[in-house]
Each structure stands twice: as structure tokens, then as C-alpha cells.
N, C-alpha and C positions, 0 to 999 in steps of 0.2 A: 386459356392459360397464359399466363404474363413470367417468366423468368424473375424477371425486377421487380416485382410487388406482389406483396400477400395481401388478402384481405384478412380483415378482424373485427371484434367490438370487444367493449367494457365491460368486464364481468359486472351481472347484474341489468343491462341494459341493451335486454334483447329485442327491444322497441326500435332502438334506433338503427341508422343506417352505415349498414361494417364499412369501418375505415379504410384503408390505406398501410403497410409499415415497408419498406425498404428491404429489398432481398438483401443475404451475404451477398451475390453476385454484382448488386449496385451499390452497394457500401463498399467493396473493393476498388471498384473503376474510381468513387465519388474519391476515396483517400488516395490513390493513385493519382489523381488527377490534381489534387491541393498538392499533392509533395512532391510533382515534377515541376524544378525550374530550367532554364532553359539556358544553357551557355552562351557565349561570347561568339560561337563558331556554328550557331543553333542547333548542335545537338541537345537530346533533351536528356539531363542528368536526373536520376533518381536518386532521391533520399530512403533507403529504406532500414534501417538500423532496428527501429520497432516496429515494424508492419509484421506480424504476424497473422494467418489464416483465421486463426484460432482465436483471437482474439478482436476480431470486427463487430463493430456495438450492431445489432441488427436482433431480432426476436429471441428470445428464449423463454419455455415454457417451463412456467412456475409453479410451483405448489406451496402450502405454509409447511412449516418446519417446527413443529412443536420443541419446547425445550424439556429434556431429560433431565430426570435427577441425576445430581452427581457427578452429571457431564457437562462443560462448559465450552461454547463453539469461543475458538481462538480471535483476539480482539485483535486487529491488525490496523495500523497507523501510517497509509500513505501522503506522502505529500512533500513540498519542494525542497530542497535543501535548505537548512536554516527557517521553516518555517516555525519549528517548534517541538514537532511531533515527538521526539525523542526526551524532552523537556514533560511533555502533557503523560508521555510512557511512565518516568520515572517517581511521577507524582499519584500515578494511580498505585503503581506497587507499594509506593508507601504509605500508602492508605491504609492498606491490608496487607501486608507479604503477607500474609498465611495464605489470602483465597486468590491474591494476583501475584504471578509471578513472570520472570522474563527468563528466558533460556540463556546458558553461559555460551559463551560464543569461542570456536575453536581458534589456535592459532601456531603458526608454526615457529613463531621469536620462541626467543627464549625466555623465563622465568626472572622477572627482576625482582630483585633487594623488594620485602616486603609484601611480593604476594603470596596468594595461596594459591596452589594446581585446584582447580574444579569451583573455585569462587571469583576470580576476575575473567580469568580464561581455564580453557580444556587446551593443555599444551602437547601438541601432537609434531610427528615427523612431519618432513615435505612430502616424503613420498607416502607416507601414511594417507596425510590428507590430500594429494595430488590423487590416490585413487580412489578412495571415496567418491572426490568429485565428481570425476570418470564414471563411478558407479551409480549416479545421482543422489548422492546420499545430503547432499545440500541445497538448502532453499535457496543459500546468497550464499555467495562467496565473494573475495576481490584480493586485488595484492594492493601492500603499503608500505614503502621502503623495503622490500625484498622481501617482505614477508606476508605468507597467505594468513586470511581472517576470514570466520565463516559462519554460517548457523547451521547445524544437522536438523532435518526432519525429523530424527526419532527424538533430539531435543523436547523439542516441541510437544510431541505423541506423549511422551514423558508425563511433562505437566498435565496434559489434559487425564493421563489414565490415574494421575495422583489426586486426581479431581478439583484441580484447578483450577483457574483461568489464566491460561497464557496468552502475555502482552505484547505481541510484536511494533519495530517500528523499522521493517527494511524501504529497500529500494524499492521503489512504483514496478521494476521488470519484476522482482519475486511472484509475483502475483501468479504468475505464468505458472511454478510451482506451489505454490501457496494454495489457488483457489481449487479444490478438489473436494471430490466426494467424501473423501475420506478425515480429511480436515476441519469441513463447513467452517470457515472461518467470516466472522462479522468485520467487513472492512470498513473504515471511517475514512475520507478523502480530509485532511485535514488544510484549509485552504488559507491565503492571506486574508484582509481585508479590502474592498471592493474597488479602492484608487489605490494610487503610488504617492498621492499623499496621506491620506491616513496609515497606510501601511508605515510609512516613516514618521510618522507623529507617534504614532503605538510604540515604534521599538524604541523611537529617543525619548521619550516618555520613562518607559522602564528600563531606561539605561542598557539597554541589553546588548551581549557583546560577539560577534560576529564570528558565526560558525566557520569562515573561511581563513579564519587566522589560527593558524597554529599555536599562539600565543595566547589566543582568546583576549586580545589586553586591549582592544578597540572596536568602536561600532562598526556598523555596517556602512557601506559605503551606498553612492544612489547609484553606482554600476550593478550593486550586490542585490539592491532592491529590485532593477528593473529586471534582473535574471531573476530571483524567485518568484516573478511574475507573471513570467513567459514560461520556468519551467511550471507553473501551476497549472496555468493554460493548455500545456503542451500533455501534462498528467490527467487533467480534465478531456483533452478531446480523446486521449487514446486509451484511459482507464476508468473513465470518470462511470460508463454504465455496471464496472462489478461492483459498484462503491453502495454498502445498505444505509450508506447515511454521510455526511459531511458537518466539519465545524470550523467557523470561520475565526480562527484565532486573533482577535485586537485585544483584548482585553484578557489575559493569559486564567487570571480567576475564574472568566464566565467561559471562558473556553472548558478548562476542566469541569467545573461543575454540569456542563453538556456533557462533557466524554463520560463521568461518571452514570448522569442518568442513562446516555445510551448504553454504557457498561451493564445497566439494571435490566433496562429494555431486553435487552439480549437473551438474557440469563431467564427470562421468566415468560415473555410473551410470545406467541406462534406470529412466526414473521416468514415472510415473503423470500423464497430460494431456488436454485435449480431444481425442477424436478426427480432430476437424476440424485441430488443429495435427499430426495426426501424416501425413496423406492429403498 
């Protein structure tokens, strides 16, 4: 018996000889070991802001996951800031709002000139939505200018019991609530393009205008580039094994026309899941 390693083989390929795969116990020391640097004074500083137990890439036992009528596993859109994803969201809903939809997001500001309560936002108290939180009743949350903004789970439940598809595109940590049994949501890692120059010939190319400016009124910057490239990296090492597919956005057209088919994929073919969501 080895703590650190499992054996295994290849479904289908009981000829050959079982592999190898990495315990949770040596995937813990292996990322413990990349993410301590080592001070000025050589104590050794830990990084650990995402290291969660529960989420160390290492074996899980799969079964296919047939698709239900009626019932649509939740499409979810991780990936860097500014890489798009939110963009590739709002272009599938308009495809169909009837069969894709995106949950309204709560918020404790107040109501300005123009909108509607329950179509831009669900406008709720602080302390309404401070306990919710508390009560985990949110996938994401965060604060912006003093004010909390969020997505509720039953949101969500919502769309799928109205026989939907709901479209998410949070933060790469939701996942942690997100990926459950009860949810089976289809993730897609939505990634840049495979240099920091093509990556920047694609977005000057289509003009495109930099999610970090409040103003939206200019491009991106090559600071702005090499950060969506390291947070992708950084997305890929620590969430990249829940992801049932990836698309590499250069070309914004051919990027959707993937997210579409894999939207199809999803909805209609027995695909690959925890076992635990398929029991």
C-alpha cells in the first residue's frame, strides 16, 4: 500500500498495464510546495487564499450522466477577467431567451431613474441580503462602492425548474458552490489565445474595449494582457480539472459558435460527471 499513489487503467483496456494517478495526499504537499516562497528573513511564507481540501485535482470516479427531458444542466462560464466570457453569456441568451436564460442578480443600491425591480436587479435590504449570505443562500456575492451584489441559488433552481437553461458567467471561486449534485452544472473554462501576442492582435483587431476601465472608452493595456494571462494560468492550475470543456476565444464569432455547439452537446448527449451526481 503506497498513501501517494493509486493504481488504475483505461476503461476498455484491461490488457494493458494499470497506471499510476496521484493521491489527494501528494497533490496537497505537490501545491503546498509550488506556493511557498520564501522571505528575506527565510521564513517560509504561505500563499494560501485558494487552496482548498476539497478542491485538489487528484481521481474522481465518473459515471455518464444521461440528459433529461425538460431538464437542462446549468452552462457555466469560467475564466480571467476581461477574457470575454460575459460577452459569449449575453450572446447565447440572445439567441433564444425563451430556452437560455441568466438569473437577475440581487443588489442592495438603490433603484435608479429607469429601471425595473426583478429585470436589472432584485433590490433587497443590507441586512436582508447580509443574511441570506450568512445562510448560504448565495453562489457569488461581493461589495462595489458600498453596495452588496449577488446571485441566489434558488435563482438559478428557478430557471432550470422552468425548464431552461441557465447561463452563468461568475467568478472561477463560485465553483466551490456551484459544482454540486444537486445543480450538475456543464463548466466551460473559457481561455485567451495561446501567446501575449496573438492575444493582443485579436483584441486590437476587434477594437475591443477594456473591461478594467470604468468608462469602457479604451483598450487594453499590455499590463492588462499579461494579468489575463496569468490569471488564466492560475484558473487553469487550480480549476481547470472541473471544467467539461474549454474555448479558446481569438476570434469572438468562432468562439461562440463552440459555446453554442457545446451548449447542444450538453443538452442532448450522455457525458462524463461525478458519480455522485449520477446516483
Amino acid at each position: 500500500d503506497d498513501s501517494y499513489w493509486w493504481q488504475a487503467r483505461k476503461e476498455g483496456e484491461k490488457t494493458t498495464r494499470a497506471g499510476l494517478i496521484p493521491s489527494r495526499a501528494l497533490q496537497e504537499r505537490r501545491i503546498l510546495h509550488e506556493r511557498t516562497a520564501k522571505e528575506p528573513n527565510g521564513e517560509a511564507k504561505t500563499e494560501n487564499d485558494d487552496f482548498d481540501r476539497e478542491l485538489i485535482a487528484t481521481y474522481e470516479e465518473v459515471a455518464k450522466l444521461y440528459p433529461r427531458p425538460g431538464v437542462f444542466r446549468p452552462i457555466v462560464l469560467i475564466g480571467a477577467p476581461g477574457i470575454g466570457r460575459n460577452e459569449l453569456k449575453r450572446r447565447l441568451v440572445a439567441r433564444d431567451p425563451e430556452k437560455y436564460k441568466s438569473p437577475v442578480p440581487y443588489t442592495t443600491r438603490s433603484m435608479r431613474p429607469g429601471e425595473v425591480a426583478g429585470r436589472e436587479y432584485l433590490f433587497v435590504t443590507r441586512e436582508k441580503m447580509e443574511a441570506d449570505i450568512a445562510a448560504g443562500k448565495f453562489i457569488e456575492y461581493g461589495e462595489y462602492k458600498g453596495h452588496l451584489y449577488g446571485t441566489s441559488g434558488e435563482s438559478v433552481k428557478s430557471i432550470v425548474n422552468a425548464g431552461c437553461v441557465c447561463v452563468l458567467s461568475p467568478h472561477y471561486q463560485a465553483l466551490k458552490t456551484l459544482r454540486t449534485a444537486q445543480l450538475k452544472p456543464y463548466i466551460v473554462h473559457i481561455r485567451p489565445p495561446a501567446t501575449f501576442e496573438s492575444l493582443k492582435q485579436t483584441r486590437t483587431k476587434a477594437r475591443a474595449k477594456s473591461t478594467f476601465d470604468e468608462t469602457n472608452s479604451r483598450g487594453f493595456t499590455d499590463d492588462e494582457f499579461q494579468e489575463m494571462i496569468k490569471s488564466d494560468e492560475r484558473i487553469n492550475f487550480l480549476y481547470g480539472h472541473f471544467c467539461d470543456d474549454e474555448i479558446l476565444n481569438g476570434d469572438l464569432t468562432e468562439a461562440f459558435e463552440k459555446l453554442v455547439e457545446l451548449a447542444a452537446k450538453s443538452e442532448s448527449e450522455p457525458l462524463w460527471a461525478p458519480t455522485s451526481w449520477v446516483q
